[in-house]
Phi, psi and omega in degrees: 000161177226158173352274141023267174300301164303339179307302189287331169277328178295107178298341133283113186309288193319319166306340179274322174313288194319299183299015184238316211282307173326323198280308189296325176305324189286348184268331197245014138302318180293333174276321172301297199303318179280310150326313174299317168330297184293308185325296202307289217285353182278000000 
């Protein structure tokens, strides 16, 4: 499961906020990272 998933299940807002703001840091690292990927491989 992910950020995400726990979020939605979670009966405390503010703990879901933090796990929704996580979820958005791991995405748009995984997207840095995957660029930097690419860069390289060109």
């Amino acid at each position: 499961m992910n950020c995400v998933t726990f979020a939605v299940r979670e009966r405390d807002t503010s703990h879901a906020a933090e796990l929704i703001d996580e979820a958005i840091k791991l995405k748009r690292r995984s997207e840095e990272l995957a660029e930097d990927i690419g860069a390289k491989g060109r």
